[in-house]
Backbone as ProteinMPNN parsed JSONL, in Angstrom:
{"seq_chain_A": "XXXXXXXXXXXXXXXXXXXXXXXXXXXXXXXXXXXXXXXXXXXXXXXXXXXXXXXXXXXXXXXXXXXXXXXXXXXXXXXXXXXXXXXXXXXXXXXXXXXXXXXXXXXXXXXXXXXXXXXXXXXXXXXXXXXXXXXXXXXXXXXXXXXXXXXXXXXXXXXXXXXXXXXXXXXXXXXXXXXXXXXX", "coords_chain_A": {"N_chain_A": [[1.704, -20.431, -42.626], [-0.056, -18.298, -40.317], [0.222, -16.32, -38.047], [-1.9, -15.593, -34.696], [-2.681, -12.884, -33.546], [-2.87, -10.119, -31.677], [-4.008, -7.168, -30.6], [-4.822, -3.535, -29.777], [-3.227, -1.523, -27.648], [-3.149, 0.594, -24.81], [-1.523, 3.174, -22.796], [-1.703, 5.327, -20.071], [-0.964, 8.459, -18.163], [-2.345, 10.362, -15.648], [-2.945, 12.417, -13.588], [-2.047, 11.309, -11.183], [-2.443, 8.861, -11.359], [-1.906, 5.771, -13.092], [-2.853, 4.042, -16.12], [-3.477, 1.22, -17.988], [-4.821, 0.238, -20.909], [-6.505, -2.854, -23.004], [-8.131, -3.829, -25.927], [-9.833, -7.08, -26.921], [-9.39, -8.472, -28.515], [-8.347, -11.238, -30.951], [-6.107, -11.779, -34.017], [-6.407, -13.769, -36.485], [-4.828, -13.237, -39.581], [-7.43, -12.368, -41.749], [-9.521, -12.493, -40.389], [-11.309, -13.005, -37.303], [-10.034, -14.015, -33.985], [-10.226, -14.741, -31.616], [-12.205, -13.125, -29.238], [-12.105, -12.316, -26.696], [-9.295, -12.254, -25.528], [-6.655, -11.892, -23.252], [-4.807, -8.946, -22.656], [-3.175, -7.886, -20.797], [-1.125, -7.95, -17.865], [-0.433, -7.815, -14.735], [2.622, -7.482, -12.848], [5.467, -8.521, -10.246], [4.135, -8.474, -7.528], [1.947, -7.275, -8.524], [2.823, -4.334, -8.637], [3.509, -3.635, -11.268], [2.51, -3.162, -14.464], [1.724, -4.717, -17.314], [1.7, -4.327, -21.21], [0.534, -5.652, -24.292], [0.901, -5.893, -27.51], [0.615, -7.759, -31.179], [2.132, -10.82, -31.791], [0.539, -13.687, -29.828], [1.625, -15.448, -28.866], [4.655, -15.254, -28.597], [4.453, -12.689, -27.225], [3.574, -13.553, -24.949], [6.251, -14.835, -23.957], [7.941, -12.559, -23.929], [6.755, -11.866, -21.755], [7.234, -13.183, -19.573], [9.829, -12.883, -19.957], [10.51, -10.943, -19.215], [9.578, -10.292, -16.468], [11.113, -12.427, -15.608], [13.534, -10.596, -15.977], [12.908, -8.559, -14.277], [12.919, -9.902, -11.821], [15.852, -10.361, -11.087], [16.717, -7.921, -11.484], [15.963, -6.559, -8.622], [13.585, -5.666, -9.227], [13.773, -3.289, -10.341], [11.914, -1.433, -13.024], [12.846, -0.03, -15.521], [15.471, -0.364, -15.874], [15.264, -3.627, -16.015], [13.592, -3.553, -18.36], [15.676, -2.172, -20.745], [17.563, -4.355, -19.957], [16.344, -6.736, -21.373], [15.421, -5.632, -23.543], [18.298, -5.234, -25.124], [18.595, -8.154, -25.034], [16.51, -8.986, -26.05], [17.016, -7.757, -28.911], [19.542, -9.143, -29.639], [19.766, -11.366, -29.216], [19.192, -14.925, -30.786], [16.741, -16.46, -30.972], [15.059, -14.77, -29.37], [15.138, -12.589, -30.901], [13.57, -12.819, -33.66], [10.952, -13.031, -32.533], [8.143, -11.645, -32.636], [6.246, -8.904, -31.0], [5.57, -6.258, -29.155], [5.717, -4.192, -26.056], [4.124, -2.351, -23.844], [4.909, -1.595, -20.662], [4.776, -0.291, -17.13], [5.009, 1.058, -14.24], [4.778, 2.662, -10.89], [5.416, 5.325, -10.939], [6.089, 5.64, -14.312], [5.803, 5.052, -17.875], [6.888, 3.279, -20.432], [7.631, 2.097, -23.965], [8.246, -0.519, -25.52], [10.364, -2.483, -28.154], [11.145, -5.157, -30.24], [13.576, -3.938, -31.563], [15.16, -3.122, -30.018], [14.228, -0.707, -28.558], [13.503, 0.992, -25.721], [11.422, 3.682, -25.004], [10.232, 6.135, -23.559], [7.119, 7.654, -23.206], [6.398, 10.553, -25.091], [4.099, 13.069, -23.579], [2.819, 11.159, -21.378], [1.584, 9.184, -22.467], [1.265, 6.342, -24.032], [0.879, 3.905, -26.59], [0.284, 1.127, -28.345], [-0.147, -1.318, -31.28], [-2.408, -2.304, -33.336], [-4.731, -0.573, -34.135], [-3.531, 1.865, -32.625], [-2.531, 4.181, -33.36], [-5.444, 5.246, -33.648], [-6.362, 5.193, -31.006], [-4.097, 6.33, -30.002], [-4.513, 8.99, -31.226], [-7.111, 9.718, -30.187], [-7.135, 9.417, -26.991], [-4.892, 11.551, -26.743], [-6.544, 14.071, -27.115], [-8.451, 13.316, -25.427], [-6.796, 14.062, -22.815], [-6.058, 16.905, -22.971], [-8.625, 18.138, -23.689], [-9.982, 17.002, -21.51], [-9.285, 16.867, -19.362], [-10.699, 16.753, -16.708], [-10.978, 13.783, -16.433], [-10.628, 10.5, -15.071], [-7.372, 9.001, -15.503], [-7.871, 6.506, -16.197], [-10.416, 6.2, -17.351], [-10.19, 7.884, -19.475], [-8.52, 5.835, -20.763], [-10.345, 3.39, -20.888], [-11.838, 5.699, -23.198], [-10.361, 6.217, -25.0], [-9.859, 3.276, -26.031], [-12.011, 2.396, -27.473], [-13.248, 4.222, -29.17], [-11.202, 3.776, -30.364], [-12.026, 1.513, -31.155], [-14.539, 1.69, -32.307], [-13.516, 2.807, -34.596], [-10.809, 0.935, -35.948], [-10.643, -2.47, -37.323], [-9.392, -4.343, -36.436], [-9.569, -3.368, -33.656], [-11.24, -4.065, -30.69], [-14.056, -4.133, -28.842], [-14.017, -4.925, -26.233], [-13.31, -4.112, -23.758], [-10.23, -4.214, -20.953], [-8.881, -2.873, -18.275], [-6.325, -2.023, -16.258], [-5.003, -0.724, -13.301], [-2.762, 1.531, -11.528], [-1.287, 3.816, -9.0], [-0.169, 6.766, -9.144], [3.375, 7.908, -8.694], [3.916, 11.057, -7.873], [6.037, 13.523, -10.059], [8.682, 14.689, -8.662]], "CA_chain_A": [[0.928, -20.473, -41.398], [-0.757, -17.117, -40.148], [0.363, -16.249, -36.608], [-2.537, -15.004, -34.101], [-1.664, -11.248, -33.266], [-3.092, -9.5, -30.583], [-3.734, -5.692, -31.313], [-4.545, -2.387, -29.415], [-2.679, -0.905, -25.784], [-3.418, 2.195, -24.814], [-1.382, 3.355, -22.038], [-2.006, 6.872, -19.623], [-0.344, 8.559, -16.405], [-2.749, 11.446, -15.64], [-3.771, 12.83, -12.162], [-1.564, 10.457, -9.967], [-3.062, 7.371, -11.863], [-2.144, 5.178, -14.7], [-4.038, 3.225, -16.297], [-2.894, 0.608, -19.229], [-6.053, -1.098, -21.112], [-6.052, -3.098, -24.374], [-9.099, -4.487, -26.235], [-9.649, -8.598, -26.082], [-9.272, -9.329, -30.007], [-7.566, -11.203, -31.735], [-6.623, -12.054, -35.072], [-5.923, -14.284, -37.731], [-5.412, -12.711, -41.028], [-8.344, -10.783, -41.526], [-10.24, -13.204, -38.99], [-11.207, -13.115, -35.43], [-9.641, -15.929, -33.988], [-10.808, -14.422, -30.521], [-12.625, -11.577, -29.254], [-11.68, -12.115, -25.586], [-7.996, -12.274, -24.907], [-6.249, -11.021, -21.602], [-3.777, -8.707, -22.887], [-2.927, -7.064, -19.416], [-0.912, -8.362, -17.238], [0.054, -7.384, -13.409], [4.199, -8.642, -12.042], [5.896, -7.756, -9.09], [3.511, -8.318, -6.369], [1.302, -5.49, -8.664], [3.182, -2.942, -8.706], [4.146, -3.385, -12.496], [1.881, -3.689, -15.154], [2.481, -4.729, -18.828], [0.276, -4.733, -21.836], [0.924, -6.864, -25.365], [0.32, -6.333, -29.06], [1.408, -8.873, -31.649], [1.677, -11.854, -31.6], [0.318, -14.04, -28.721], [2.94, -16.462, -28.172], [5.635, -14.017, -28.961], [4.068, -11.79, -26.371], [3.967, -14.363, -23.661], [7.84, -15.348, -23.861], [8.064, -12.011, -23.319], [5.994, -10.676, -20.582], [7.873, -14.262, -18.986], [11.597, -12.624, -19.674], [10.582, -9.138, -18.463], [9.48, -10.625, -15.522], [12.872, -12.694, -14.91], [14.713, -9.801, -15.708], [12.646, -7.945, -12.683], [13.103, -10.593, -10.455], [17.35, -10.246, -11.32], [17.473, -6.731, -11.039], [15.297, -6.34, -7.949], [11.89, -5.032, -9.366], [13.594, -1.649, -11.333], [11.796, -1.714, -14.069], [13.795, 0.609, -16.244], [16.612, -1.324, -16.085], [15.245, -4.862, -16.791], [13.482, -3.016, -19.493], [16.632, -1.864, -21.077], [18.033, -5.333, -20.031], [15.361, -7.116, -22.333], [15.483, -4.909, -25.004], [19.084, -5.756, -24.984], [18.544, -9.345, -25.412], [15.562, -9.298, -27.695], [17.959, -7.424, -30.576], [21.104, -9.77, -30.367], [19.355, -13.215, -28.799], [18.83, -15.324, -32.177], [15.607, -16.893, -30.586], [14.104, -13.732, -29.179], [15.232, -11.782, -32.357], [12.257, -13.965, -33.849], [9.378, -12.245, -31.94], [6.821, -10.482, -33.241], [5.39, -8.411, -30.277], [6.022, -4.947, -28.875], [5.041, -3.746, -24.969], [3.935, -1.183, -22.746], [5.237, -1.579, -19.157], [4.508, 0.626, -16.488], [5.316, 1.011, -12.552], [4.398, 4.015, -10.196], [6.389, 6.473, -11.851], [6.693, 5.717, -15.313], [5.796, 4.367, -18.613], [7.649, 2.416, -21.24], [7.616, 1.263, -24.818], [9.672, -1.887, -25.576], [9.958, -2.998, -29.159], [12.22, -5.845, -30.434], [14.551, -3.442, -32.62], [16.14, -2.29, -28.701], [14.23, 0.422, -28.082], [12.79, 1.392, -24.726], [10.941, 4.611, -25.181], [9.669, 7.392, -22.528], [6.791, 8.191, -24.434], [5.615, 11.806, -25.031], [2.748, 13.619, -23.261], [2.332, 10.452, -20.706], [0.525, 8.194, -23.319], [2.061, 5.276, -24.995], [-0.136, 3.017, -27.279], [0.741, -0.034, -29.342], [-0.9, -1.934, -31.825], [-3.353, -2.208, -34.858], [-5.491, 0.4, -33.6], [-2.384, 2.547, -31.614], [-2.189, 6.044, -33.698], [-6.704, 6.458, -33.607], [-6.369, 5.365, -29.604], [-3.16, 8.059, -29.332], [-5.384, 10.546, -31.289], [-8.033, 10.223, -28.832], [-6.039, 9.707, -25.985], [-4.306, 13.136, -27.171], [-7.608, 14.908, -27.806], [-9.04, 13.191, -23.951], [-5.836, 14.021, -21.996], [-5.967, 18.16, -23.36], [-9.322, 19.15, -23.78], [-11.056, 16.453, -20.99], [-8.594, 16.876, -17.873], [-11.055, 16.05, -15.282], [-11.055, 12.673, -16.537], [-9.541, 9.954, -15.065], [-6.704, 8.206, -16.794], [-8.719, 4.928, -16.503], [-11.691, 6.81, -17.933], [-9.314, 8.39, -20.597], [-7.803, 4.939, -21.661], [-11.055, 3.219, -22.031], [-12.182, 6.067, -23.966], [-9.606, 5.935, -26.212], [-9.958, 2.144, -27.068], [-13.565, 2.471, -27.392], [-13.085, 5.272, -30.215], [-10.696, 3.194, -32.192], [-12.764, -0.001, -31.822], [-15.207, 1.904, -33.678], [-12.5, 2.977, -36.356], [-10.134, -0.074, -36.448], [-11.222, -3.691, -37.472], [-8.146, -5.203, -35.332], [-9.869, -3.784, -32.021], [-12.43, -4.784, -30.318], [-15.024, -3.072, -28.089], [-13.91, -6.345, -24.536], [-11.91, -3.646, -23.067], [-9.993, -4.796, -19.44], [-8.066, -1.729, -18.272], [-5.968, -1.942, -14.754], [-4.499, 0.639, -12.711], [-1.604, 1.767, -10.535], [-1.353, 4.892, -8.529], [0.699, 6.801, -9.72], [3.781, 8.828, -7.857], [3.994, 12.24, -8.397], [7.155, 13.787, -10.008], [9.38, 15.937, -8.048]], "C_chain_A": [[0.807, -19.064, -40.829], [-0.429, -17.145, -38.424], [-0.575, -15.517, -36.031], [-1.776, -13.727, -33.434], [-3.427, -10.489, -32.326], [-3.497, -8.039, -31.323], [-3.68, -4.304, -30.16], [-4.329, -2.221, -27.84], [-2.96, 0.323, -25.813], [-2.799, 2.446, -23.415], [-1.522, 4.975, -21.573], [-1.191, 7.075, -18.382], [-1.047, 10.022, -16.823], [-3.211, 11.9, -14.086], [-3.598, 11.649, -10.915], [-2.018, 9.46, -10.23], [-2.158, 7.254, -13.481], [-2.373, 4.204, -14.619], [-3.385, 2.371, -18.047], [-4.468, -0.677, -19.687], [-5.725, -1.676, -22.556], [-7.566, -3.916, -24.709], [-8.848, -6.148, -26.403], [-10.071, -9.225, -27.384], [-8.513, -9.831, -30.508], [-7.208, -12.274, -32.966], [-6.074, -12.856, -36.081], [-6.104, -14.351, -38.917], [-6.439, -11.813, -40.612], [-9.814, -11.725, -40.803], [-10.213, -13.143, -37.945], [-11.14, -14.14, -34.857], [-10.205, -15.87, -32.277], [-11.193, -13.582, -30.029], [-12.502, -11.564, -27.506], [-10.236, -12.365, -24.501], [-7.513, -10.942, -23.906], [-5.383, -10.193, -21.931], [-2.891, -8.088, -21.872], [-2.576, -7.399, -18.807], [0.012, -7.54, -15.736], [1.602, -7.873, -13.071], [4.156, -7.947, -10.907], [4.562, -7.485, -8.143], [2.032, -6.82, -6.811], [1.588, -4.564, -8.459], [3.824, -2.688, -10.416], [2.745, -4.052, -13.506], [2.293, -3.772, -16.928], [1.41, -4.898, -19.534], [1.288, -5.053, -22.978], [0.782, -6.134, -26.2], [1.255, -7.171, -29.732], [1.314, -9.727, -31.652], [1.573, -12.921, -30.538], [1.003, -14.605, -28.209], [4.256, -16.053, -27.991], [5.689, -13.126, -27.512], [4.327, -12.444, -24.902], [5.076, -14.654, -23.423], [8.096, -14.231, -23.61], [7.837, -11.133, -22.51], [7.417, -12.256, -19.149], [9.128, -13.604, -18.799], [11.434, -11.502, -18.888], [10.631, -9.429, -17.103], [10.67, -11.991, -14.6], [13.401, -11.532, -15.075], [14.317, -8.621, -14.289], [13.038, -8.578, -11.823], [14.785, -10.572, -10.376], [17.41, -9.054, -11.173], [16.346, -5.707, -9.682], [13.831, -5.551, -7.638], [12.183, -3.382, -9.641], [13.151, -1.83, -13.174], [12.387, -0.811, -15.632], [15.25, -0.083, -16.74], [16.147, -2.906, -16.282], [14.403, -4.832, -18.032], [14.431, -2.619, -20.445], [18.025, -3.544, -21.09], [17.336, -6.483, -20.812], [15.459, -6.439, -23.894], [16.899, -5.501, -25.372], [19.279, -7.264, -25.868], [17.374, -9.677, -26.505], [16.113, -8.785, -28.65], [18.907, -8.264, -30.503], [20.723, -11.001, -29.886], [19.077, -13.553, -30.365], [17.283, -15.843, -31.992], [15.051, -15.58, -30.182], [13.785, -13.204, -30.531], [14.15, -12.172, -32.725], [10.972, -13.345, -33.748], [9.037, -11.34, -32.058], [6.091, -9.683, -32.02], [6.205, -6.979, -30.201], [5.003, -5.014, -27.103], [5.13, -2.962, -24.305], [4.333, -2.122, -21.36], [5.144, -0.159, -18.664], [4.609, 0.685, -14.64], [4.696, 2.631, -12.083], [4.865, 5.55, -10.448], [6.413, 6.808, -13.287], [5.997, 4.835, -16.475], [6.858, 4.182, -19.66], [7.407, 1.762, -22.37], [8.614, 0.51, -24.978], [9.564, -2.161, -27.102], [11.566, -4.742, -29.569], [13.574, -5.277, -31.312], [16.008, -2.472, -30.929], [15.659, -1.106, -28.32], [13.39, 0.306, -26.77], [12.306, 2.656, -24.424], [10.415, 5.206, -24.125], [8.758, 8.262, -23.443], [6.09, 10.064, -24.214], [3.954, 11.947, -24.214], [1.856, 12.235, -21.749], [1.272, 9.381, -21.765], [1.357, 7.504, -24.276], [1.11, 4.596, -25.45], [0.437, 2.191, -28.3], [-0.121, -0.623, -30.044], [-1.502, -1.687, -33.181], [-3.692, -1.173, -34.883], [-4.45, 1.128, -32.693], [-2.703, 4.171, -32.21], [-4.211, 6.238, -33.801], [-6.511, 6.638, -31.883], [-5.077, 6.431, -29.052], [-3.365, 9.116, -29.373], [-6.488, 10.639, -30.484], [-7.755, 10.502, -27.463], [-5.383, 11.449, -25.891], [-5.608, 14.534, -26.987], [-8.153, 14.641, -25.97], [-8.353, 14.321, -23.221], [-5.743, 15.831, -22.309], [-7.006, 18.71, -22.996], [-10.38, 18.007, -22.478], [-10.298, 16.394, -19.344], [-9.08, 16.339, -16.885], [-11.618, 14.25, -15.349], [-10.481, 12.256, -15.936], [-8.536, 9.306, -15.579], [-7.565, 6.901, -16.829], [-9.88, 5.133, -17.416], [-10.896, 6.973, -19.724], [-8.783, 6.864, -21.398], [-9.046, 4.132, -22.125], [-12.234, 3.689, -22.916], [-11.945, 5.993, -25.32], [-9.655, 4.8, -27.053], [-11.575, 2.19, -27.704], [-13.556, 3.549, -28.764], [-12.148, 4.447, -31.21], [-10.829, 1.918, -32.451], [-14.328, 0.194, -32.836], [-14.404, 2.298, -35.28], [-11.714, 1.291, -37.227], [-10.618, -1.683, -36.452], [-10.472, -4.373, -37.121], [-8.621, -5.1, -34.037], [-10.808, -4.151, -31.906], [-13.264, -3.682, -29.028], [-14.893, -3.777, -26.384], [-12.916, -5.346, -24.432], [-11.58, -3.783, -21.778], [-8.871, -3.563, -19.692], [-7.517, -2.191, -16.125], [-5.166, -0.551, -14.607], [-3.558, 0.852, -12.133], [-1.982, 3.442, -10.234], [-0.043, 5.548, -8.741], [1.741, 7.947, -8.696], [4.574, 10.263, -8.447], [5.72, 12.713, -8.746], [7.305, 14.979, -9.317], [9.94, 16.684, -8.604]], "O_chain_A": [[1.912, -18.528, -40.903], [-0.897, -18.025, -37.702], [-0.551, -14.412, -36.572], [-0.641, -13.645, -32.966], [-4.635, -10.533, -32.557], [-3.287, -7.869, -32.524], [-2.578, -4.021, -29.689], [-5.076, -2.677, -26.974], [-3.0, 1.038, -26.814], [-3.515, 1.926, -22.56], [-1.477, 5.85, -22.438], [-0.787, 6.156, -17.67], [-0.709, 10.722, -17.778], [-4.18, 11.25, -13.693], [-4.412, 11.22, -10.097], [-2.145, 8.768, -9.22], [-1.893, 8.012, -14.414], [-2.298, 3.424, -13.67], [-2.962, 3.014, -19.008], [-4.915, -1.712, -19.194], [-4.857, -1.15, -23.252], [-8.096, -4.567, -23.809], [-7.746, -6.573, -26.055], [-10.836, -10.183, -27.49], [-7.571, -9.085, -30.775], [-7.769, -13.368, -33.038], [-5.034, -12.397, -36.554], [-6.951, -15.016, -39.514], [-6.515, -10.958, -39.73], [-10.983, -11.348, -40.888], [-9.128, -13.206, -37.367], [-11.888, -15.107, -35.004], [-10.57, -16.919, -31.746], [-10.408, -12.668, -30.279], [-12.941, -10.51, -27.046], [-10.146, -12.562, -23.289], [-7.79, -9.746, -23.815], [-4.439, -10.663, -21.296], [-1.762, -7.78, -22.255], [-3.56, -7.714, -18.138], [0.982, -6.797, -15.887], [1.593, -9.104, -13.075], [3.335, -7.118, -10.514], [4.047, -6.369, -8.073], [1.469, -5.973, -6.118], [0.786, -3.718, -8.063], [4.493, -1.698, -10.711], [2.16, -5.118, -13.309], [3.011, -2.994, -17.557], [0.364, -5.379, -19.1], [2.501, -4.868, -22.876], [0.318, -5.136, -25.65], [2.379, -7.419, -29.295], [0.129, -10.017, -31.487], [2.71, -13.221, -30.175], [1.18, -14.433, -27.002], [4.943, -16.615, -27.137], [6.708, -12.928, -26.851], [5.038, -12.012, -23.995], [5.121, -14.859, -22.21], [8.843, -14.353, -22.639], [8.337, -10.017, -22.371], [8.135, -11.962, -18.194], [9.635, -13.632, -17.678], [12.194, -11.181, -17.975], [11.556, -8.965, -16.437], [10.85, -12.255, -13.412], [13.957, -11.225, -14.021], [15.123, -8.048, -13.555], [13.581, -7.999, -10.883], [15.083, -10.866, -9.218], [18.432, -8.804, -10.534], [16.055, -4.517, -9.793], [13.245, -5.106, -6.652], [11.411, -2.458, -9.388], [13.811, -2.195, -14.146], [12.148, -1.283, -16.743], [15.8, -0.173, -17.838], [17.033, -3.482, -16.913], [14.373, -5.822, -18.763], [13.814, -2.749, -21.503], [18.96, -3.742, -21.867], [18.115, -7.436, -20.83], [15.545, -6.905, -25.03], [16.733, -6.489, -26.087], [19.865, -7.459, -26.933], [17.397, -10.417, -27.489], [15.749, -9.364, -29.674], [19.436, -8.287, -31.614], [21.514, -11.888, -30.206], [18.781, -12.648, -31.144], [16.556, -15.609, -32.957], [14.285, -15.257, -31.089], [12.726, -13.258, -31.157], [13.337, -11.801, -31.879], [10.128, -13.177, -34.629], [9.467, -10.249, -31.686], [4.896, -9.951, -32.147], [7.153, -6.633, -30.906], [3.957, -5.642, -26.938], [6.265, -2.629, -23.967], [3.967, -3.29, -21.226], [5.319, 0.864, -19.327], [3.82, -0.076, -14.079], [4.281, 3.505, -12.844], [4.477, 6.635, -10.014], [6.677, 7.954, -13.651], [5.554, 3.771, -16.042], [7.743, 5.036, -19.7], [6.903, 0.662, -22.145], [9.763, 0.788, -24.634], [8.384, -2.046, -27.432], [12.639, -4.973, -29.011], [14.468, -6.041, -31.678], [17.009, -1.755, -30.905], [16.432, -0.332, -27.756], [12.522, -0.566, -26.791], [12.771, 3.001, -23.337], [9.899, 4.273, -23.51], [9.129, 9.181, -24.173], [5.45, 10.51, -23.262], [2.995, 11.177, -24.273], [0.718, 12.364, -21.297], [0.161, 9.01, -21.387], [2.023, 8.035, -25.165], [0.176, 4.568, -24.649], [1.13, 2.747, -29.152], [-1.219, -0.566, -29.49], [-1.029, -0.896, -33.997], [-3.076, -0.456, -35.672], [-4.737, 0.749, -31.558], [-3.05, 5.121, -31.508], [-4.526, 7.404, -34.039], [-6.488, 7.752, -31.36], [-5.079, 7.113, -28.027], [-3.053, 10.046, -28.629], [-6.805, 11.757, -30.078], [-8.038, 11.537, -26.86], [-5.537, 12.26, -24.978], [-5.373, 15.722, -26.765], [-8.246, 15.637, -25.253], [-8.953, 15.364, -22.961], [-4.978, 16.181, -21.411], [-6.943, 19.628, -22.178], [-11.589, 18.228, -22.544], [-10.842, 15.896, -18.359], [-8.446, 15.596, -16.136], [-12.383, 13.669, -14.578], [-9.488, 12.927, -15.658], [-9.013, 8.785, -16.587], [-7.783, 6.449, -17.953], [-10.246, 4.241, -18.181], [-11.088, 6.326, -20.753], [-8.686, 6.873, -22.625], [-9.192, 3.97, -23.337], [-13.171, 3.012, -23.339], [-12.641, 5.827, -26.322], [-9.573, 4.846, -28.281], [-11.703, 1.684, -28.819], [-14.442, 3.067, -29.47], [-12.236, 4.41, -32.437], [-10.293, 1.225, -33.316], [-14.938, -0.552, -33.602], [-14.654, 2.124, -36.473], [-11.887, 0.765, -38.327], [-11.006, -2.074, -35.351], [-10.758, -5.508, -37.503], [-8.464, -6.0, -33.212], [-11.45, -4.624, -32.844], [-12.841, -2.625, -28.56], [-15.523, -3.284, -25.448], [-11.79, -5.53, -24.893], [-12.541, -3.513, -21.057], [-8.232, -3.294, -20.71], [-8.214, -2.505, -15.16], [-4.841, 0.322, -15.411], [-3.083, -0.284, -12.132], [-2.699, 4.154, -10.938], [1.029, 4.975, -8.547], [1.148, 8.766, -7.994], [5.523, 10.385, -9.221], [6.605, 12.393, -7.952], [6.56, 15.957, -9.256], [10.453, 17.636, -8.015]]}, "name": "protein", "num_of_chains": 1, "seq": "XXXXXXXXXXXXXXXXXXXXXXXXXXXXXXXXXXXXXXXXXXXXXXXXXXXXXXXXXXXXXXXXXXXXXXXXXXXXXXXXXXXXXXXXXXXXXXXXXXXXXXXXXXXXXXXXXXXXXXXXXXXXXXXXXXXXXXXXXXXXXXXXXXXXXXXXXXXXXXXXXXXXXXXXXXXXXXXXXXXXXXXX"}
C-alpha cells in the first residue's frame, strides 16, 4: 500500500518577516493523488507556524503533538520542539512516521525530523521536501542577490522555481507570515 506524501516547504526570515509556504501536491507513487493540500498550518493563537512534507497522516499526528507539547510547555517553541523530537526517536508509534517539519515563531526557525534532530538552519532558510534542495537553491540565490524582496515574495519565488523543476511540487502555492523580531 503506497502512502500519500506531501512534498515541498520552503521556509525564510528576511527583513523582520518570515514567511513559510509549501506547494498543495500530493502524491501517490508517481501519481497526483491531490494538487490542493493545506500544508501550512498556524498554533498558538498565530504566533507559530508549521509546515509538513511526507506523509499526510504522519504529518497530522504530528503538527497535533507539537501543538500539545506547546500547550505543556507554555507556547516556547524551542523547547516543545526538542520535546517532540525527543519522543518521535524513542516512542515505538511515533518512531513509525514518515514526515519531517518546519516550525517557526517570531524569532526563529526550526527543522524537526524523526531521527531527533531539531535544526537552526543556516542563512535563515529551511526547506523540506521533494523539491527542498532546487527551492533552497533559489531561496539562496533570492535571499543574496534580490534583498529588497520580501521573505513572502522570496518563498513563493522559490517554490515556483522548483515547481517548474520538480514533479513532486506543484505550482497551488499558500504561503503565511509572521513578523518577525529582530535579533539583539
Amino acid at each position: 500500500m503506497q502512502k500519500i506524501k506531501s512534498t515541498t516547504v520552503v521556509a525564510i526570515k528576511h527583513r523582520n518577516q518570515i514567511a513559510i509556504g509549501a506547494d498543495g501536491q500530493a502524491t501517490m507513487g508517481n501519481t497526483v493523488a491531490k494538487s490542493n493540500v493545506r500544508k501550512i498550518r498556524k498554533l498558538q493563537n498565530d504566533k507559530i507556524v508549521t509546515g509538513f512534507a511526507g506523509s499526510t497522516a504522519d504529518a497530522f499526528t504530528l503538527i497535533e503533538r507539537f501543538d500539545e507539547k506547546l500547550n505543556s510547555y507554555g507556547g516556547n517553541m524551542k523547547r516543545a520542539a526538542i520535546e517532540l523530537a525527543k519522543d518521535w526517536r524513542t516512542d515505538r508509534y511515533l518512531r513509525k512516521l514518515e514526515a519531517m517539519m518546519i516550525v517557526a515563531d517570531a524569532s526563529e526557525l526550526l527543522i524537526l525530523s524523526g531521527t531527533g534532530d531539531v535544526l537552526e538552519p543556516d542563512n535563515d532558510i529551511a526547506t523540506i521536501g521533494s523539491g527542498s534542495m532546487y527551492a533552497q537553491a533559489a531561496a539562496l540565490a533570492l535571499k543574496k542577490h534580490s534583498s529588497e524582496l520580501s521573505a513572502e515574495e522570496m518563498v513563493k519565488e522559490s517554490l515556483s522555481i522548483a515547481a517548474d523543476i520538480c514533479i513532486y511540487t506543484n505550482h497551488n502555492i499558500i504561503v503565511e507570515t509572521l513578523e518577525a523580531v529582530s535579533a539583539k
